[in-house]
FIKOLZA-1660 file (N, C-alpha, C; in steps of 0.1 Angstrom, whole numbers, plus 5000, padded with zeros to 4 digits):
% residues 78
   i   px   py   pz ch aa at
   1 5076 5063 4943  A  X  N
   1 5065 5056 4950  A  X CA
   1 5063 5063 4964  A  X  C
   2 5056 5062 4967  A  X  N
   2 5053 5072 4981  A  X CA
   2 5048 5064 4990  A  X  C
   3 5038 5053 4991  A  X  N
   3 5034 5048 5003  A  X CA
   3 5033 5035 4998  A  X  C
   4 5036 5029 5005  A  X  N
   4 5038 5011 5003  A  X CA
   4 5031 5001 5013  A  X  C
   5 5024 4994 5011  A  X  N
   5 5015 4981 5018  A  X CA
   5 5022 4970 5018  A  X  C
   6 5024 4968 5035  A  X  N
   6 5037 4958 5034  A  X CA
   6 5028 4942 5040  A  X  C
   7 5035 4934 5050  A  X  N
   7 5030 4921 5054  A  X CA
   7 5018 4921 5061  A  X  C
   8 5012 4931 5071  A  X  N
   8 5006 4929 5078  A  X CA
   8 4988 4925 5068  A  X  C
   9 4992 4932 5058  A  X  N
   9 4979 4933 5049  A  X CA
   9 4978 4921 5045  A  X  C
  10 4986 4913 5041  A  X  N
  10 4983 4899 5033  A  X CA
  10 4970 4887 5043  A  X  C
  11 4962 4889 5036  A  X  N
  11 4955 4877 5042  A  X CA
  11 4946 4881 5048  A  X  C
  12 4949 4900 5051  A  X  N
  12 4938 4904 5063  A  X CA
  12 4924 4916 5054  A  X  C
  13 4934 4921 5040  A  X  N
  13 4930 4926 5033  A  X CA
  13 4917 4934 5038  A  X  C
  14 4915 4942 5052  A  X  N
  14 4904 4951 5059  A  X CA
  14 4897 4958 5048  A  X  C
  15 4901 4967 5036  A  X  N
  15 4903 4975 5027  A  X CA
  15 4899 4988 5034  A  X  C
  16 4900 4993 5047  A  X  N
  16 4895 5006 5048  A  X CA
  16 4905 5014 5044  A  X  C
  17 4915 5014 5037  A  X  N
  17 4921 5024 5030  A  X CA
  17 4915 5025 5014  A  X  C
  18 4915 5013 5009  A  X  N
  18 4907 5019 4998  A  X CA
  18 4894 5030 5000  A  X  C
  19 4886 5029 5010  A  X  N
  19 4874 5037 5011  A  X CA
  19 4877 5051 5013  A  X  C
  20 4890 5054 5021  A  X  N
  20 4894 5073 5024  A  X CA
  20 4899 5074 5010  A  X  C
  21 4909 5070 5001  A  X  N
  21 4919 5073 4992  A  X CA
  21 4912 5085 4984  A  X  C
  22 4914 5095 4987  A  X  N
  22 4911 5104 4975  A  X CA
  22 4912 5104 4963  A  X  C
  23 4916 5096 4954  A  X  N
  23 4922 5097 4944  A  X CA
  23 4927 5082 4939  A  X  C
  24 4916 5073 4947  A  X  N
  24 4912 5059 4940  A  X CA
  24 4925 5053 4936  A  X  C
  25 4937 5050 4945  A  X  N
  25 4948 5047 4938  A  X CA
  25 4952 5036 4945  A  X  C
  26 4946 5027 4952  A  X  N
  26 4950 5013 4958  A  X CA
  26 4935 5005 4953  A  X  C
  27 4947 4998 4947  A  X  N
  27 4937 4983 4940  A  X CA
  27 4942 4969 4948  A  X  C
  28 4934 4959 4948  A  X  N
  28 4936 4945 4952  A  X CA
  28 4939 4937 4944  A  X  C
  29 4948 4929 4949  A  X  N
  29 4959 4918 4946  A  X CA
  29 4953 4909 4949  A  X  C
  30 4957 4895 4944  A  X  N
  30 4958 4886 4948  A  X CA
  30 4954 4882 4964  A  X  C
  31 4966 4884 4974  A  X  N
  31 4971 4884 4986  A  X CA
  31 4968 4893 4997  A  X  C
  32 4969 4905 4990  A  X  N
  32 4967 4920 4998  A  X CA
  32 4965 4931 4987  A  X  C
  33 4966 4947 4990  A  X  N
  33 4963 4957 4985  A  X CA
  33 4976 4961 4976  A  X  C
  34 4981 4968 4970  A  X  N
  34 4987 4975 4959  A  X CA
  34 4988 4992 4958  A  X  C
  35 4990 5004 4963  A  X  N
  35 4993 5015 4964  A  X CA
  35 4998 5020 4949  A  X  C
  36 4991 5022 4939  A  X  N
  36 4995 5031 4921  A  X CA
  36 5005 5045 4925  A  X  C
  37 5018 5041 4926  A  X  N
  37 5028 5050 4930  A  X CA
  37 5029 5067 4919  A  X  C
  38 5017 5062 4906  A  X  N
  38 5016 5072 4902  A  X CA
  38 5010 5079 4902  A  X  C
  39 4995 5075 4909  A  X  N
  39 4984 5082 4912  A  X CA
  39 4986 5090 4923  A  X  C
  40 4988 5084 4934  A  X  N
  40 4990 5083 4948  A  X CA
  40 4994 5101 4946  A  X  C
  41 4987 5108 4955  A  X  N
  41 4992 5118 4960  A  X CA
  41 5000 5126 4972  A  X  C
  42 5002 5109 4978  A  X  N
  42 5010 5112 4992  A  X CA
  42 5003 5123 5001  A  X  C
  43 4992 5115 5007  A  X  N
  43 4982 5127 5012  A  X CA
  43 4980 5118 5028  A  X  C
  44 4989 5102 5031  A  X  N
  44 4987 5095 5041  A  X CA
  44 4969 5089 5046  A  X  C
  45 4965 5092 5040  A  X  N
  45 4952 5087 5042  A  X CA
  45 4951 5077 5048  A  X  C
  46 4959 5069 5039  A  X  N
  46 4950 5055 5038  A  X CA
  46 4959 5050 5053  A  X  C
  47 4972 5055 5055  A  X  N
  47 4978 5050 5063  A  X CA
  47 4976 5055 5081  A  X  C
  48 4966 5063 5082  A  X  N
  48 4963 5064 5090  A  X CA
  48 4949 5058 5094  A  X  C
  49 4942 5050 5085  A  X  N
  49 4930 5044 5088  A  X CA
  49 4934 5031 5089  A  X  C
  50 4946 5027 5083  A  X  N
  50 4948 5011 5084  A  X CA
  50 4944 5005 5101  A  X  C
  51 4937 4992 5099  A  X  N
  51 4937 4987 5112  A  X CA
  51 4950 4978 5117  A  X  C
  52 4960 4969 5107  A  X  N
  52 4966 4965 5108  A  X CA
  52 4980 4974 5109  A  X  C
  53 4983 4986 5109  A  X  N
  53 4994 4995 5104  A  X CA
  53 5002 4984 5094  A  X  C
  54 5000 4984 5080  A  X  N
  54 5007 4977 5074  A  X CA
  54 5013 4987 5061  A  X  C
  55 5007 5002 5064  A  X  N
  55 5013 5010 5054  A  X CA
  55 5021 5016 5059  A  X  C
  56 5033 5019 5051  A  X  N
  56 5046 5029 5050  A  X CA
  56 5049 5034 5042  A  X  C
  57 5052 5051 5043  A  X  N
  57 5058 5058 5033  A  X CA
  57 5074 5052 5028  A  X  C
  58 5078 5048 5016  A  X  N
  58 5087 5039 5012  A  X CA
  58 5100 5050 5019  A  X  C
  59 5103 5057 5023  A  X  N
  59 5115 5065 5030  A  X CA
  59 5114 5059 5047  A  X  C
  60 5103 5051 5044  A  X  N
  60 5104 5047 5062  A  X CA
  60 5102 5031 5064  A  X  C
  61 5101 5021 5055  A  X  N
  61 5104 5007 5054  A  X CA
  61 5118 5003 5061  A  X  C
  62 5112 4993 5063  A  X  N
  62 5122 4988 5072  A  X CA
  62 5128 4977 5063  A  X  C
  63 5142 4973 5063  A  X  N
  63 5148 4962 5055  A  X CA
  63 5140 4954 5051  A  X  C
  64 5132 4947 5062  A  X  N
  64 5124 4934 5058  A  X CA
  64 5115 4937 5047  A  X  C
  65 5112 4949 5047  A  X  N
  65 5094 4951 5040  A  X CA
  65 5100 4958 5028  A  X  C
  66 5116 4956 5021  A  X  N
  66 5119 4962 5010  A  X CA
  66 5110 4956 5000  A  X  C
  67 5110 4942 5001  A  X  N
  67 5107 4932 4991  A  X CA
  67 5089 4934 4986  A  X  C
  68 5086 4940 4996  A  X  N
  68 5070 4947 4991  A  X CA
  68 5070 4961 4980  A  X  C
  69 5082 4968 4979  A  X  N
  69 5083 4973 4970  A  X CA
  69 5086 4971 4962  A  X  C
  70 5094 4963 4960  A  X  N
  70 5091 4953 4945  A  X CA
  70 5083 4951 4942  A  X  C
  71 5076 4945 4950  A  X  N
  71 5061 4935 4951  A  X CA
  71 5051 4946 4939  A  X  C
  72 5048 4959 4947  A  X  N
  72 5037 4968 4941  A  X CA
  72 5044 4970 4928  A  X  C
  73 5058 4972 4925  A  X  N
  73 5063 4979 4911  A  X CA
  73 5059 4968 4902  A  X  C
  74 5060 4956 4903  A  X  N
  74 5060 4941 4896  A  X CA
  74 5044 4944 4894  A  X  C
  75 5033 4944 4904  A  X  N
  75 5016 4946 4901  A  X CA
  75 5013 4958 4892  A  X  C
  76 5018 4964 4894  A  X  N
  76 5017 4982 4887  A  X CA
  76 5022 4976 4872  A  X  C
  77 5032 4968 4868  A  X  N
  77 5039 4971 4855  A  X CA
  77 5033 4955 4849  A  X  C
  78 5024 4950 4855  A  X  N
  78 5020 4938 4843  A  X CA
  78 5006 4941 4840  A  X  C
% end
């Protein structure tokens, strides 16, 4: 997985990362956005347009926001 969408997204859902993504790989949830860890080319896009900074490359999450990686693997696999 390469980039992860953690708490700040939930509820605020902006989507201007969907609109840069090169490679169409954040879909919407429920709650918030979703990052396709297989698509994803790790190209940071999306994470420098967020208004909320609620994306992170998964090598740079912080304890709290592990549980959002779950989160996308659980969306991706149903």
């Amino acid at each position: 997985m390469a980039f992860v969408i953690t708490s700040p997204c939930i509820g605020e859902k902006a989507a201007e990362c969907v609109e840069v993504c090169p490679v169409d790989c954040i879909a919407e949830g429920e709650d918030q956005y979703f990052i396709d860890p297989d698509i994803c080319i790790d190209c940071g896009a999306c994470q420098a347009v967020c208004p909320v900074e609620a994306i992170y490359h998964e090598e740079e999450l912080q304890e709290e926001d592990m549980a959002f990686l779950e989160k996308a693997r659980k969306f991706y696999t149903t």
